[in-house]
C-alpha positions in Angstrom: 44.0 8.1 -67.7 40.8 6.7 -68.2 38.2 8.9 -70.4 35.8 9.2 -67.2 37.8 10.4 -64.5 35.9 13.7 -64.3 32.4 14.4 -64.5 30.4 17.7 -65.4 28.7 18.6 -62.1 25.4 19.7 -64.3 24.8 16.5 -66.5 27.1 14.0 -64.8 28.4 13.2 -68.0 32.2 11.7 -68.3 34.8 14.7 -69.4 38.0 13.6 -71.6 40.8 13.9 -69.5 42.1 17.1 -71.6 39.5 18.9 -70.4 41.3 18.6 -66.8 43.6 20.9 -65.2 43.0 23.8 -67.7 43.9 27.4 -67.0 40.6 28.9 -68.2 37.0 27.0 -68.0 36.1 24.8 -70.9 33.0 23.7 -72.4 31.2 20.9 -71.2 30.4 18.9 -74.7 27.1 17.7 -73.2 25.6 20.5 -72.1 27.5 23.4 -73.0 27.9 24.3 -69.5 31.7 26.2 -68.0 33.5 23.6 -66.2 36.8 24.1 -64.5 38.1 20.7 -63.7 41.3 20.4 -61.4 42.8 17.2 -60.0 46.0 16.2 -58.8 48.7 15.3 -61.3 49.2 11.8 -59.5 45.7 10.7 -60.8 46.6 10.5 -64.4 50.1 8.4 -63.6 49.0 5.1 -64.4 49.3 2.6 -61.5 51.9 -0.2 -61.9 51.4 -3.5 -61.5 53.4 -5.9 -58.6 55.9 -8.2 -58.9 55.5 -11.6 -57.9 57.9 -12.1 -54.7 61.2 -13.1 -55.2 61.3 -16.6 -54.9 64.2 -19.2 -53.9 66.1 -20.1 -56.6 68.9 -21.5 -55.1 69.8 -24.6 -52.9 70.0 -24.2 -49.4 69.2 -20.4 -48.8 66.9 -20.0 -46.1 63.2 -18.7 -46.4 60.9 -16.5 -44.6 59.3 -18.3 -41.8 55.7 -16.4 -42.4 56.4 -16.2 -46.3 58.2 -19.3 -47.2 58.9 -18.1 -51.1 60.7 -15.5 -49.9 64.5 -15.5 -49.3 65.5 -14.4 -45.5 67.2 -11.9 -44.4 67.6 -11.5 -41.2 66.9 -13.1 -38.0 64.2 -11.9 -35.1 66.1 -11.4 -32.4 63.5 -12.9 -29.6 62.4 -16.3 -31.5 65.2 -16.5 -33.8 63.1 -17.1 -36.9 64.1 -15.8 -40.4 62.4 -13.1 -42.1 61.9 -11.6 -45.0 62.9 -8.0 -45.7 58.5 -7.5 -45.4 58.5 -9.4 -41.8 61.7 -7.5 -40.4 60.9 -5.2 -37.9 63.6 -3.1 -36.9 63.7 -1.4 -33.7 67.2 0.3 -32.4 69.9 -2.6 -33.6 67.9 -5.6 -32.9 65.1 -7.1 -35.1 61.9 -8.7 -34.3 59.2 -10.5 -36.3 55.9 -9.1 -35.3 54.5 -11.9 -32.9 57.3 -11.3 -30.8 56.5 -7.5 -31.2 53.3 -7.6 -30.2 54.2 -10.2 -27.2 56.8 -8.3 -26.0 54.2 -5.3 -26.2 51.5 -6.9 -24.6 53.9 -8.3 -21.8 55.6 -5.2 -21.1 59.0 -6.4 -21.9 59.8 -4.0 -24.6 60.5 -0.7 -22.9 60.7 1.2 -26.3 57.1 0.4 -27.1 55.7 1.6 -23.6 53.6 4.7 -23.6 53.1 5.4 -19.9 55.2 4.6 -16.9 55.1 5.0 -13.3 56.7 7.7 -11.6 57.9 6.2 -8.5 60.3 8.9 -7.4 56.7 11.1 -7.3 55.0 8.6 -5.5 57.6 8.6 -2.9 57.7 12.2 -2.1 53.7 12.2 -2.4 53.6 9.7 0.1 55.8 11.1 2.5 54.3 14.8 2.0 50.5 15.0 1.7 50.2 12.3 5.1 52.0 15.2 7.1 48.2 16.8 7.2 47.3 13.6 8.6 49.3 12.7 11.1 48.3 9.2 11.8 48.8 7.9 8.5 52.6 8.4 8.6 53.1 5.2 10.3 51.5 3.6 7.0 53.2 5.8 4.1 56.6 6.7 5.3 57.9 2.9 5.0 56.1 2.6 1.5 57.5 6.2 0.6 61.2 4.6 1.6 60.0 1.5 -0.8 59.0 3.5 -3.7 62.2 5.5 -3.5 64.5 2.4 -4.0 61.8 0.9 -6.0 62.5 4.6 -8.1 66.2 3.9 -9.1 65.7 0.0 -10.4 62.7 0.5 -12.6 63.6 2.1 -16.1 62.7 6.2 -15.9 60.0 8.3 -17.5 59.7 8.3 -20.9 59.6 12.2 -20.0 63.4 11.8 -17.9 63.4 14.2 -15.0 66.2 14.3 -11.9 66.0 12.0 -9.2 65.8 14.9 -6.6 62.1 13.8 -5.6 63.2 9.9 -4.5 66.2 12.0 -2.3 63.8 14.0 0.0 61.3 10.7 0.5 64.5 9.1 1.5 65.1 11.8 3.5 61.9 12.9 4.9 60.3 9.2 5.5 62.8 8.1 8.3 62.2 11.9 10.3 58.4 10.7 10.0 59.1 7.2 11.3 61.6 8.8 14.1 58.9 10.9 15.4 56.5 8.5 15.8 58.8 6.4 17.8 59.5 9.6 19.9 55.8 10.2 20.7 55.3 6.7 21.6 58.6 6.4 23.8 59.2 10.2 25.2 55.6 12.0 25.0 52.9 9.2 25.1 54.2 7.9 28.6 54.1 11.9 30.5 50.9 12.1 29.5 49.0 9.2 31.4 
């Protein structure tokens, strides 16, 4: 530990280090003021110094393709590139290097790495549902309620996973909606003038 790692809070001067950590307050040499100095064990540990990266000493072992003195490990499974130990990024069984993380990310083709999703299956039944208050407006949302419903069961779930029961009653509800329509146009419409 260095000789300056604490100082008095009166006269800003350095404290040894075994003035640190003491049970009882100890005399500040400087002023003659009571200091009680705690710190965190991990401050005295020295800190050790890197090694170099292990380099290629052999003929015809393959290299990182970001950090070329280092010996591969592993390839990314969407470019195929080597990588390092540093460079692998494990996610489930497969690995990736991060540009292909962050592209797959940025492209949505990573399901793991999405944070929101949408919920079809509650778009169907919301569609079919809130446009029974407005009647006229069926004719418009009960096919797209019928579309989100199958749209529901090919696109990946939640990422909070629910039951499918809300795609079953859009599926169900939607053609009723559509079926009376057709009967007020074809039975009710045609009395009336």
């Amino acid at each position: 530990m260095k000789s300056d790692a604490a100082v008095c809070p009166s006269c800003l001067q350095s404290l040894p280090g075994v003035y640190c950590n003491t049970p009882a307050p100890v005399t500040c040499p400087a002023c003659n003021n009571q200091v009680l100095v705690e710190i965190f064990p991990a401050f005295f540990k020295q800190i050790a110094t890197g090694q170099a990266a292990e380099t290629i000493v052999e003929e015809g072992v393959s290299s990182c393709f970001y950090h070329e003195q280092k010996k591969a490990v592993v390839h990314c499974d969407g470019c195929g590139r080597f990588l390092c130990a540093l460079c692998d990024v494990e996610l489930g069984d497969r690995h990736y290097c991060p540009a292909c993380l962050e592209a797959g990310r940025k492209k949505g083709k990573m399901p793991h790495l999405e944070n929101k999703r949408t919920r079809y299956d509650g778009a169907a039944l919301t569609l079919v549902l809130v446009p029974l208050l407005f009647w006229p407006v069926v004719i418009l949302t009960a096919p797209l309620a019928i579309y989100f419903a199958i749209l529901s069961w090919r696109r990946p779930g939640g990422l909070v996973q629910r039951t499918r029961w809300r795609s079953y009653v859009a599926l169900v509800l939607a053609p009723l909606e559509m079926g009376a329509w057709v009967a007020l146009f074809w039975f009710i419409l045609p009395k009336v003038h």
